[in-house]
BAGU-724566 format. One record per residue (C-alpha): residue number from 1; residue in three letters; x, y, z. Coordinates in Angstrom, 2 decimals. Each point is the difference from the previous one (the first is absolute). Example, Ala and Ser with C-alpha at 12.3 -4.5 7.8 and 13.67 -1.06 7.14 Angstrom:
REM residues 2
1/ALA/12.30/-4.50/7.80 $
2/SER/1.37/3.44/-0.66 $
REM end
This chain:
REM residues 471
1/UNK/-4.11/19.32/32.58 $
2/UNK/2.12/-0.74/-3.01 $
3/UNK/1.84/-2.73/-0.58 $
4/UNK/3.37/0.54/-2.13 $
5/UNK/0.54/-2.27/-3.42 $
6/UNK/3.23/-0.72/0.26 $
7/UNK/1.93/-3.41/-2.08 $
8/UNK/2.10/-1.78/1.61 $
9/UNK/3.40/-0.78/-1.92 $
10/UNK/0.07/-3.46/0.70 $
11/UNK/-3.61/-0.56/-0.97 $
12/UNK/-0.29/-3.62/-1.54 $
13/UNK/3.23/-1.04/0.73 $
14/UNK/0.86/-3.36/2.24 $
15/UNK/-0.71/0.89/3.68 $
16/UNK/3.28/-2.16/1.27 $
17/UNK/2.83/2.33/-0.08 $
18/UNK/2.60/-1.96/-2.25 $
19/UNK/-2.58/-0.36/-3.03 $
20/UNK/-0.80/3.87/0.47 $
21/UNK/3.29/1.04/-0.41 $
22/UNK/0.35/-2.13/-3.24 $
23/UNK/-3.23/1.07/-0.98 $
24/UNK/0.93/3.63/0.57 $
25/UNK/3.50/-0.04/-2.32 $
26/UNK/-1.84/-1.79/-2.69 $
27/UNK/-3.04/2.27/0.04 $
28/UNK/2.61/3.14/-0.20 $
29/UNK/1.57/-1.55/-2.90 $
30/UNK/-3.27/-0.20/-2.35 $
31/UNK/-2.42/3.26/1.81 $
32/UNK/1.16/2.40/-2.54 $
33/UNK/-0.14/-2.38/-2.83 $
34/UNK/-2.70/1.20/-3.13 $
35/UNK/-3.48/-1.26/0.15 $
36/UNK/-0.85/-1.94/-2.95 $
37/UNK/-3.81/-0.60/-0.11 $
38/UNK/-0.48/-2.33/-2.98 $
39/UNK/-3.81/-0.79/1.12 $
40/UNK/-2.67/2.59/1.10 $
41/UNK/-3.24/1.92/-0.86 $
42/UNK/0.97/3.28/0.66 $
43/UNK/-1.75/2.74/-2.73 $
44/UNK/2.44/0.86/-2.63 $
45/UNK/-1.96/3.45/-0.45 $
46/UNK/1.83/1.08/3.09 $
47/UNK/3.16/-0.31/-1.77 $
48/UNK/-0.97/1.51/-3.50 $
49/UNK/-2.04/2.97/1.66 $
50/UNK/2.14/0.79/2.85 $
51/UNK/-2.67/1.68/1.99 $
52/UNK/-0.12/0.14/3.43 $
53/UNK/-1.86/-2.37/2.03 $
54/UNK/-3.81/1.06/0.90 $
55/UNK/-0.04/-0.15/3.75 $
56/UNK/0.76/-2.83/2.95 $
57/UNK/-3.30/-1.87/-0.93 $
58/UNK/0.63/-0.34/-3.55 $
59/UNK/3.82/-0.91/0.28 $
60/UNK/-0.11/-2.83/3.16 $
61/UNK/-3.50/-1.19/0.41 $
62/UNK/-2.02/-0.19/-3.08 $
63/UNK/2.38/-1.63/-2.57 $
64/UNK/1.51/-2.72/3.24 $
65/UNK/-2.64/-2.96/0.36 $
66/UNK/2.33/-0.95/3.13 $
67/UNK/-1.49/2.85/1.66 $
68/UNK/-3.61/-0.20/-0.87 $
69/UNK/-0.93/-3.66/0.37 $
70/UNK/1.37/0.06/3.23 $
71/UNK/-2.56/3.29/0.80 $
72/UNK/-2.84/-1.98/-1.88 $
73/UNK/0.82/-3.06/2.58 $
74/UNK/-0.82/2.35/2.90 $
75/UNK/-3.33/1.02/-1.52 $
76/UNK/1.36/2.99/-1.78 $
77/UNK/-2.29/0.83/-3.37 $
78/UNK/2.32/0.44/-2.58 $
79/UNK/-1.82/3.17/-1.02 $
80/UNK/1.19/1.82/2.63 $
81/UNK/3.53/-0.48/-1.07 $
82/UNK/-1.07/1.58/-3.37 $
83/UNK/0.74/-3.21/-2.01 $
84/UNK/-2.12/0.93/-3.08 $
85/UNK/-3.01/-1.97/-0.59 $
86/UNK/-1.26/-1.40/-3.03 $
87/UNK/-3.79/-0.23/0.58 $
88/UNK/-0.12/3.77/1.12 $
89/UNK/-0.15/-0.53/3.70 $
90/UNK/1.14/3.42/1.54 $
91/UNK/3.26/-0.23/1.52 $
92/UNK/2.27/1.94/1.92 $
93/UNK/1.49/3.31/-1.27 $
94/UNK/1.72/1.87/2.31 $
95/UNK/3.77/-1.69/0.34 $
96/UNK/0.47/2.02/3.66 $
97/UNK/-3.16/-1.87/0.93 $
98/UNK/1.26/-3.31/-1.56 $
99/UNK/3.31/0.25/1.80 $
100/UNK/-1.26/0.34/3.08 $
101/UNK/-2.03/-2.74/-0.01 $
102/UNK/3.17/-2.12/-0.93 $
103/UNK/1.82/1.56/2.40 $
104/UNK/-2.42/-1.28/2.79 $
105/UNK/0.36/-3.53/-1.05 $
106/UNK/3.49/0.48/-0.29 $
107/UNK/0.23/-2.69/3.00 $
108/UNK/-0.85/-2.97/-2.23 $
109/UNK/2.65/-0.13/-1.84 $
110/UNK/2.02/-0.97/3.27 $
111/UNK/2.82/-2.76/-1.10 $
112/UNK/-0.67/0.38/-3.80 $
113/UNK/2.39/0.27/-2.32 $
114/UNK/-2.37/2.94/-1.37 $
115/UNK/0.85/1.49/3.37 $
116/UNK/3.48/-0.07/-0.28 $
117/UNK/0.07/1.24/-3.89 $
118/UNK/-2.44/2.90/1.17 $
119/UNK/2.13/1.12/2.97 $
120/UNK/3.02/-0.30/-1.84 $
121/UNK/-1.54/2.30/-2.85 $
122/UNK/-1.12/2.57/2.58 $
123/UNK/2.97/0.41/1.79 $
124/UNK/3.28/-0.76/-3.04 $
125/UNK/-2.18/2.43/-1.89 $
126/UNK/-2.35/2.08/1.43 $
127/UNK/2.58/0.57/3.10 $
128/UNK/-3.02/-1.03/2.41 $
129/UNK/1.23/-0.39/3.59 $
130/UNK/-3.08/-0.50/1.68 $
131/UNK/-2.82/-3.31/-0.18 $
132/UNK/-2.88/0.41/-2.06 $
133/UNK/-3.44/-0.40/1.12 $
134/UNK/-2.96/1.75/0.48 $
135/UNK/1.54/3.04/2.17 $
136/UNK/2.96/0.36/-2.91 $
137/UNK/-1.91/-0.21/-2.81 $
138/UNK/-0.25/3.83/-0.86 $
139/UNK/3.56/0.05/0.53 $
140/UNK/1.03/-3.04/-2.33 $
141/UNK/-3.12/1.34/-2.67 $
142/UNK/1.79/3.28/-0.07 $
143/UNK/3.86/-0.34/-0.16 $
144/UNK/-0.38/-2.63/-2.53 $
145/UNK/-2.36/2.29/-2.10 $
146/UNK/2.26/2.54/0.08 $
147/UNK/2.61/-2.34/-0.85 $
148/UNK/-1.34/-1.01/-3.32 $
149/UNK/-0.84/3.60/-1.11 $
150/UNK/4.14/0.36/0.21 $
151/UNK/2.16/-1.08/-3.12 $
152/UNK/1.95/-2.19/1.68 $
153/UNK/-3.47/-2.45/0.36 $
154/UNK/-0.43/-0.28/-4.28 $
155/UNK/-0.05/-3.80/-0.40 $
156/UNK/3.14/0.81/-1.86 $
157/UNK/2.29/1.63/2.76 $
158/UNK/-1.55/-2.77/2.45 $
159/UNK/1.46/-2.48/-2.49 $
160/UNK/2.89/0.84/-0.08 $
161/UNK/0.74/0.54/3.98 $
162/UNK/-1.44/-3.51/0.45 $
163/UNK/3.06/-0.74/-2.05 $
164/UNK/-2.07/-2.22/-2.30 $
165/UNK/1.66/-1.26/-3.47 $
166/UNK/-2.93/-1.93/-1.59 $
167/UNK/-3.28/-0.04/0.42 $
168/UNK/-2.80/-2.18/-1.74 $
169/UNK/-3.51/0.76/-0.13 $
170/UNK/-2.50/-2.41/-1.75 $
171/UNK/-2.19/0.54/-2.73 $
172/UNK/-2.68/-1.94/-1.90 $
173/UNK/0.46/-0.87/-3.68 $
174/UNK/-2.79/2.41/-0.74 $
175/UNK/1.97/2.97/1.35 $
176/UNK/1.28/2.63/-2.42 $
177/UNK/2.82/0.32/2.45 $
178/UNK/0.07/4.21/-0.59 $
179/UNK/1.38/0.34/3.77 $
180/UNK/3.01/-1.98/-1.16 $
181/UNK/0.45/1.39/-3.32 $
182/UNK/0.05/3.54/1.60 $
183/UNK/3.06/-0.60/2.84 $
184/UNK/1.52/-1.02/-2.78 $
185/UNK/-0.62/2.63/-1.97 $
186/UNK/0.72/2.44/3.12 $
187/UNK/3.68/-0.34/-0.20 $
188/UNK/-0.09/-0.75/3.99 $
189/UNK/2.39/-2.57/1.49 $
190/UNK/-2.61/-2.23/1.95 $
191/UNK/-0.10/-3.22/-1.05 $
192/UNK/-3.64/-1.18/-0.03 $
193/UNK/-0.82/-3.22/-2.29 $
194/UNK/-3.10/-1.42/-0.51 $
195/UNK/-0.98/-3.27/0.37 $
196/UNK/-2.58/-2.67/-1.87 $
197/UNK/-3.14/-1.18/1.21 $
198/UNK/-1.94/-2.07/-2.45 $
199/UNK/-2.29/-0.92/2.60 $
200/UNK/-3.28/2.07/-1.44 $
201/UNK/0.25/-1.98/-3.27 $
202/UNK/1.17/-3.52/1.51 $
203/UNK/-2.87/-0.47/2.20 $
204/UNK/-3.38/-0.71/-0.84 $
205/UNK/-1.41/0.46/3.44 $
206/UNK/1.86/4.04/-0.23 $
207/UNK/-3.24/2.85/-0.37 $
208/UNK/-0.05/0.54/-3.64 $
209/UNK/1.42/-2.73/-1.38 $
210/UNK/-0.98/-0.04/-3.34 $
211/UNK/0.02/3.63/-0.40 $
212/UNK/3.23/0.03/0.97 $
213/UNK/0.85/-1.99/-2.76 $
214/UNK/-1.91/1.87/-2.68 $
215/UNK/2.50/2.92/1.64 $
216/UNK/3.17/-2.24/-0.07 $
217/UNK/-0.48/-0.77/-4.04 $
218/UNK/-0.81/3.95/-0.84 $
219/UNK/3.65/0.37/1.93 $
220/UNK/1.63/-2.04/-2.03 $
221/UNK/-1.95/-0.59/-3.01 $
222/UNK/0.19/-3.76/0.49 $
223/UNK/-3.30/-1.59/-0.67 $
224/UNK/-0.34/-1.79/4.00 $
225/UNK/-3.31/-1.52/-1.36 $
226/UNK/2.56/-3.25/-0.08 $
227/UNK/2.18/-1.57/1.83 $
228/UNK/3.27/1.14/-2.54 $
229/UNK/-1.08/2.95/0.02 $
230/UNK/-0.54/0.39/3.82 $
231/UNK/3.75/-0.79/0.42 $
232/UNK/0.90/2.55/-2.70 $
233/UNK/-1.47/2.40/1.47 $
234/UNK/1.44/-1.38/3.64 $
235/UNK/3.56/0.24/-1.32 $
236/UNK/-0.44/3.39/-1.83 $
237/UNK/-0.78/1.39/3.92 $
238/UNK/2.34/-1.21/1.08 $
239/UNK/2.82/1.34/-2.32 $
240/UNK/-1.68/3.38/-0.01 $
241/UNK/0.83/-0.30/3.54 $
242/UNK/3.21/-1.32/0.10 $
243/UNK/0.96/2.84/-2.64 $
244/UNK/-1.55/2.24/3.20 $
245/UNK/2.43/-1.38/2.84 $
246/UNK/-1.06/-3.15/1.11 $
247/UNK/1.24/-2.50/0.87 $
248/UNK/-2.40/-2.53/2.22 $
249/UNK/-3.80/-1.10/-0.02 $
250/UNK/-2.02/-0.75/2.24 $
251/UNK/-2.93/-2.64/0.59 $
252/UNK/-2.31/0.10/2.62 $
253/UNK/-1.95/-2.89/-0.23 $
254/UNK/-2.00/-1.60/2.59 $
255/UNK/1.67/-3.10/-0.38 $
256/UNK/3.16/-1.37/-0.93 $
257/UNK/-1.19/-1.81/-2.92 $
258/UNK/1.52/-0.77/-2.96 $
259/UNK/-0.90/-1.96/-3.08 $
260/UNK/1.94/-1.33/-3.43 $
261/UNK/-2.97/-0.74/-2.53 $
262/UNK/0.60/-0.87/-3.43 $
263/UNK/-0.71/2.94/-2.85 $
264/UNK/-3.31/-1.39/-0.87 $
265/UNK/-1.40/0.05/3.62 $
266/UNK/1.34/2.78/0.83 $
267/UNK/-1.47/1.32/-2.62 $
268/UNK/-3.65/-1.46/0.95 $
269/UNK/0.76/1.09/3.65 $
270/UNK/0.31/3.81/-1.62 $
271/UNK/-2.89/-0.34/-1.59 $
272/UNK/-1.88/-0.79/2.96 $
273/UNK/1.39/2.91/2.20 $
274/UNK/-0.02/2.63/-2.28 $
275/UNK/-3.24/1.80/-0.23 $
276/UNK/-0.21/-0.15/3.96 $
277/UNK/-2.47/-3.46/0.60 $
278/UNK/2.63/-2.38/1.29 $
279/UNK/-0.32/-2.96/3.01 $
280/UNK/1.62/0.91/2.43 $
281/UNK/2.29/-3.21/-0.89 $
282/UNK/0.37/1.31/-3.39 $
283/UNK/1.42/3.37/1.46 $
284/UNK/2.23/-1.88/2.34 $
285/UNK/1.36/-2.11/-3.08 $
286/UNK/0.40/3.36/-1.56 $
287/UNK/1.81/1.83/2.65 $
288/UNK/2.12/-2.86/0.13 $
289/UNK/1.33/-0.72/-4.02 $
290/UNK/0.41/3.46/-0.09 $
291/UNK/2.30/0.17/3.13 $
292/UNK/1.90/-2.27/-2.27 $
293/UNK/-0.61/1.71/-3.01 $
294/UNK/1.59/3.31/1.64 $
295/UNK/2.99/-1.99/1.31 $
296/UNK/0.72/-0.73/-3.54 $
297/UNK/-0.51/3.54/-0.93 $
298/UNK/3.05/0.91/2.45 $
299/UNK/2.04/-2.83/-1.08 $
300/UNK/-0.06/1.97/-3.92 $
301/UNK/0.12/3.76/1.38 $
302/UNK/1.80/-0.21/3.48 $
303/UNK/-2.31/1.55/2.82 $
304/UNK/0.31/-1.92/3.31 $
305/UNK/-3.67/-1.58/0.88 $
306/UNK/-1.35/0.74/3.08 $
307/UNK/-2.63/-2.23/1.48 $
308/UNK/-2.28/1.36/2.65 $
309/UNK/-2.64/-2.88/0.83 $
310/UNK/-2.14/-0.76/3.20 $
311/UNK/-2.33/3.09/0.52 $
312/UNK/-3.47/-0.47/0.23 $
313/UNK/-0.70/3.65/-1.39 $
314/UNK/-2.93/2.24/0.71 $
315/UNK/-1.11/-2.59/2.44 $
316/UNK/-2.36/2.71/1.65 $
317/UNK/-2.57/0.16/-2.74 $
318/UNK/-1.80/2.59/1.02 $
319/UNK/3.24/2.58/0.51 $
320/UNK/1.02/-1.01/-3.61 $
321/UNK/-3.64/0.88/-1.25 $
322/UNK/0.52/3.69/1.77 $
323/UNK/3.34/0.36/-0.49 $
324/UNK/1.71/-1.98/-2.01 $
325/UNK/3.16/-2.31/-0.28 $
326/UNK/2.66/0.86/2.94 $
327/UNK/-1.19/0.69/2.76 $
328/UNK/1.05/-2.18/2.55 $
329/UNK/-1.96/-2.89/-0.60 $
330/UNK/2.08/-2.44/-1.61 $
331/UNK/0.86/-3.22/2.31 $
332/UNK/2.75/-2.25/-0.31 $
333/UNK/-0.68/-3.67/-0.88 $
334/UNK/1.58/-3.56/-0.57 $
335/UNK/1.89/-0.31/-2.87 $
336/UNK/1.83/-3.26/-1.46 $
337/UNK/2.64/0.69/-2.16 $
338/UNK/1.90/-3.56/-0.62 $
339/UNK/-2.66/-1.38/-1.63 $
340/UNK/-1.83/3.43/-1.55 $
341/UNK/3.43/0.99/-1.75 $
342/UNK/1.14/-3.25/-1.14 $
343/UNK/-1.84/0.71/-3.41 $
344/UNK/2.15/3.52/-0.43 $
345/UNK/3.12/-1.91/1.58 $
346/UNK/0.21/-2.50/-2.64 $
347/UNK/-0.13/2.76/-2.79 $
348/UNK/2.24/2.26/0.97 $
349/UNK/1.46/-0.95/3.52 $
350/UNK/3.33/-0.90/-1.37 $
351/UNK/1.08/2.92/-1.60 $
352/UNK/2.47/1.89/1.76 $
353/UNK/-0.38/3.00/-2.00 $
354/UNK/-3.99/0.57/1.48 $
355/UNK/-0.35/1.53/3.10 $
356/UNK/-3.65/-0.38/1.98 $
357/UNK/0.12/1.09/3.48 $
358/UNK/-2.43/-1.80/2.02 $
359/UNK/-2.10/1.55/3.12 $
360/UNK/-2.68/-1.04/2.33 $
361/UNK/-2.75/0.55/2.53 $
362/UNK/0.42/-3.67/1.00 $
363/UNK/2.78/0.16/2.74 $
364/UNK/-0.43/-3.87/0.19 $
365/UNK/1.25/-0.35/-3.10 $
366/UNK/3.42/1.44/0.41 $
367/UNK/2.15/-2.91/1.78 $
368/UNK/-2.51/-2.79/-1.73 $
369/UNK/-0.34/1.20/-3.74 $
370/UNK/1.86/3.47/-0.72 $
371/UNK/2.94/-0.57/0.91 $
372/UNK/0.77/-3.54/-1.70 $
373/UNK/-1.47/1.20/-2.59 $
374/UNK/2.69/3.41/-0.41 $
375/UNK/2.62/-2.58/0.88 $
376/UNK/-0.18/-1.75/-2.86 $
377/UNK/-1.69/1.58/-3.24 $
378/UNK/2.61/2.54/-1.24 $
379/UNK/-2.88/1.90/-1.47 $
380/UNK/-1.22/0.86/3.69 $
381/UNK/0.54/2.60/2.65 $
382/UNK/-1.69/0.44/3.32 $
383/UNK/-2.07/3.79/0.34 $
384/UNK/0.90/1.65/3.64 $
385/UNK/-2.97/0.08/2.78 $
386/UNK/-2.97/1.19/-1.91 $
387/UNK/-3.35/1.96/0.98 $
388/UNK/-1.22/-1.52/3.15 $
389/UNK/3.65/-1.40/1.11 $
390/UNK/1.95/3.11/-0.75 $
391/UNK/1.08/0.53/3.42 $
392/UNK/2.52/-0.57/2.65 $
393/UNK/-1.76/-3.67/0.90 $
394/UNK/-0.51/-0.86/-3.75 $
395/UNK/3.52/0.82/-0.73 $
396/UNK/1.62/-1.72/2.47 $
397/UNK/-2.51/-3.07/-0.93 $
398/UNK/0.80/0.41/-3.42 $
399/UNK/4.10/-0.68/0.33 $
400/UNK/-0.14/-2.70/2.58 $
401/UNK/-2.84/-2.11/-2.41 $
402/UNK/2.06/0.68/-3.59 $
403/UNK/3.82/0.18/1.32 $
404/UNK/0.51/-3.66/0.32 $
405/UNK/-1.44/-0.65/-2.99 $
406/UNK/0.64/2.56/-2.63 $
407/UNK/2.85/2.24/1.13 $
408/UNK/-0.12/3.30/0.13 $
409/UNK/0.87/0.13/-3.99 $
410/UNK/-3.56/-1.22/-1.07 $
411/UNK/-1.65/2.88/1.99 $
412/UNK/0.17/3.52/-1.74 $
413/UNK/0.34/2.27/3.14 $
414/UNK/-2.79/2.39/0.91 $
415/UNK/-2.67/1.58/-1.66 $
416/UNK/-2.10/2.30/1.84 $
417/UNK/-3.70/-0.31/-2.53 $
418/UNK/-1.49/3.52/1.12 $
419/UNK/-1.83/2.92/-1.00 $
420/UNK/0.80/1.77/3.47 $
421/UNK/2.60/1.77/-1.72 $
422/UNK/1.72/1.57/3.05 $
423/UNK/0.20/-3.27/2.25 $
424/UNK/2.46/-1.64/-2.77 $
425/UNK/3.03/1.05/1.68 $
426/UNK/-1.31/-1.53/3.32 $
427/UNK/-1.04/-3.28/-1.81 $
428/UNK/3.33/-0.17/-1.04 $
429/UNK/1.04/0.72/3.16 $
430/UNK/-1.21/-2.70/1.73 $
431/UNK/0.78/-2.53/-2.51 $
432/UNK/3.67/0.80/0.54 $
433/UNK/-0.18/-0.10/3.86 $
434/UNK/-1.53/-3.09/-0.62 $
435/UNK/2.48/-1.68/-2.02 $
436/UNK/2.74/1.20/1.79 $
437/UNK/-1.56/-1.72/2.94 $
438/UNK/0.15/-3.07/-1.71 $
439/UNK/3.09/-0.17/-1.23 $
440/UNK/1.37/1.55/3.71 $
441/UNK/-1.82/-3.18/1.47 $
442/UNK/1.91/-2.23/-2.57 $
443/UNK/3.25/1.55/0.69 $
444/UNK/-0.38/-0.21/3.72 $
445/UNK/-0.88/-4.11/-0.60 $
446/UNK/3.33/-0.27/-1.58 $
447/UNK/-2.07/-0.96/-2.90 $
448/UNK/1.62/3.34/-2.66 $
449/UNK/2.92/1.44/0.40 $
450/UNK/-0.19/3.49/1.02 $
451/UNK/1.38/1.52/-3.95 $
452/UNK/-2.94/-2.49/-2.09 $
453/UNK/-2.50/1.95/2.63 $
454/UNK/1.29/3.34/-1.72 $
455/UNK/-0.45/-1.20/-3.22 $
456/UNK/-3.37/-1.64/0.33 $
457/UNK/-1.03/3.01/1.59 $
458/UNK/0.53/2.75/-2.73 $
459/UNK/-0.95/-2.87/-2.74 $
460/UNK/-3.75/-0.38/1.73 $
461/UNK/-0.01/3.59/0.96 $
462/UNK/0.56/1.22/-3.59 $
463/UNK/1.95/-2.20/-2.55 $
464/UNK/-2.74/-3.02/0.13 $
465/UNK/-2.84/2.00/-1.15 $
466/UNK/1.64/1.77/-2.65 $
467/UNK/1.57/-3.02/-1.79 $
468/UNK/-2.89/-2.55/0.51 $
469/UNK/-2.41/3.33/-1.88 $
470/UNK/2.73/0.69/-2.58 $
471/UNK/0.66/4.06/1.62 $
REM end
């Protein structure tokens, strides 16, 4: 027998009936606001192309890491889910067949967040009124196939009913950026930015290193074989794609890092780095003076920083070997930021006009480091719940560790950091409920008046995010 899917209004709201009804007003007051997505890794080719989406498989399994490292965990071979392999094992072709077999372990994603973006997806658009599982998987496989062979499923018209104003996708300076360059040229209305990510030619330990280099100075026609020229070259990207729409970068380093050396090393330290045979401390170092180097780099040309540090990436070395980078083996580790970003801090902390939005796989950090940290440096914001803490639990943790400390205008609302395309809306979704939780819970302690609730809640709804990412 079936079960229905059915969401509950109140979902995520306070369960004691005073803080619900707050919760509810507030959450009625910011539901229909626009979705700004400053941060994300959806494909810009869906925009430029406008063609429809291949089938269920392709559009909310293979490109969502959620889903399949959570499969892989329960001895699922990521060949059957058709991830494409890049040592030629065989995998899975037939998306029916690949559905189905997601649709069996549909179970394990009991009391995920990925459960509650997935179910909200299937039934706010797909119109799904019944469970999935193994007994409903023809029936989900073939309304939602039919679904995207309809004009109203183009990733443009899906845009614009998930009412979304910006979106940013990220890019690495070696990108040519055509996607971009043709919704521009399209004359549509969809605002779809782009967004920098220097990280192929900032780290040493990054496949290709020195190749990618080579690549960066026939870009630019800086001459990266020193360390002038390198930032010449750096700075060049980064106009070409500020001239393109952007208007952040973004780091992912394993560590939060930073370093202030003097021209000369720094200089040496290139040397060292450049033609791919570094220490590991020398790439550290590295990753770190350039973290500065980049803040610097935003302080002359205005994109907001973004730091994402703490992810032991590709961790499973032999699923990188066959498949390559994302797929759902990248762990969250311990990350010190007082003392890793007091190099960066003392160059550039100060300055009110920089903006570099912090974020972390280190929920420790939050109350002990993070927060003091945003509460003092004008230069610093606070990301939302990132990754592995963007849900209900990690929200909730992340206001009641930073609120104290830093406010609520030293965080930069929420960011959803996806390339499942159709759960944004229910990302979104939840961060709202969330926050109007909050701030319901506050009101009901007689700690906010009920009118500051209001306005906090539209301002980390919407407002936040688009003035901390200059939208």
């Amino acid at each position: 027998m079936t079960r229905p899917l059915q969401l509950h209004p109140d979902r995520l709201f306070p369960a004691d009936s005073y803080s619900r009804d707050i919760a509810r007003k507030l959450y009625q007051s910011v539901v229909d606001l626009p979705i700004i997505s400053p941060h994300g890794h959806t494909d810009p080719s869906w925009f430029a192309d406008n063609q429809p989406f291949g089938n269920p498989a392709d559009l909310l399994i293979k490109p969502d890491h959620y889903v399949f490292r959570m499969l892989y965990s329960l001895g699922v071979p990521l060949e059957s889910l058709g991830i494409p392999s890049r040592d030629g094992t065989a995998v899975e072709i037939n998306p029916r067949a690949i559905w189905k077999l997601f649709a069996e372990h549909y179970y394990a994603f009991r009391g995920t967040p990925s459960r509650m973006w997935l179910d909200t997806v299937f039934h706010d658009v797909f119109d799904l009124d019944v469970a999935l599982d193994g007994r409903t998987a023809d029936l989900y496989y073939e309304r939602i196939d039919s679904c995207l062979k309809t004009p109203e499923f183009l990733p443009r018209a899906l845009f614009e009913r998930f009412n979304i104003e910006v979106i940013a996708t990220t890019e690495s300076p070696l990108d040519d950026l055509r996607h971009h360059q043709k919704i521009l040229d399209s004359g549509w209305g969809g605002r779809v930015i782009t967004a920098y990510r220097p990280d192929p030619v900032l780290d040493p330990d990054y496949e290709g290193f020195a190749d990618n280099l080579r690549q960066l100075a026939e870009l630019t026609g800086e001459d990266t074989g020193n360390f002038a020229g390198y930032l010449a070259a750096l700075r060049n990207r980064r106009e070409f794609f500020r001239q393109m729409g952007a208007t952040s970068t973004d780091h992912g380093h394993p560590t939060a890092t930073t370093a202030n050396l003097g021209r000369a090393e720094a200089e040496a330290l290139y040397n060292r780095v450049r033609d791919g045979g570094a220490s590991a401390e020398d790439a550290e170092l590295f990753r770190g003076q350039m973290l500065t180097e980049m803040a610097r780099m935003s302080l002359d040309d205005g994109l907001v920083m973004q730091i994402h540090p703490g992810s032991v990436r590709n961790h499973n070395a032999v699923v990188f070997e066959r498949y390559g980078r994302d797929k759902g083996a990248d762990i969250p580790s311990r990350t010190d930021y007082v003392h890793a970003l007091r190099p960066l801090l003392e160059a550039v902390g100060n300055e009110p006009e920089l903006t570099i939005i912090l974020f972390t796989l280190d929920e420790t950090s939050y109350s002990r480091e993070l927060a003091p940290l945003a509460g003092h440096y004008p230069a610093l914001k606070l990301g939302p719940s990132w990754w592995f803490h963007d849900s209900p639990e990690g929200m909730r943790r992340f206001r009641e560790q930073v609120t104290e400390t830093a406010g609520f205008y030293n965080t930069v609302g929420f960011n959803d950091d996806t390339r499942a395309f159709l759960s944004i809306p229910a990302r979104h979704d939840v961060a709202r409920r969330m926050d109007c939780g909050f701030l319901a819970q506050l009101v009901a302690d007689h700690r906010l008046a009920e009118d500051e609730a209001f306005e906090l809640a539209h301002d980390l709804s919407y407002a936040l995010a688009k003035r901390a990412y200059k939208l």
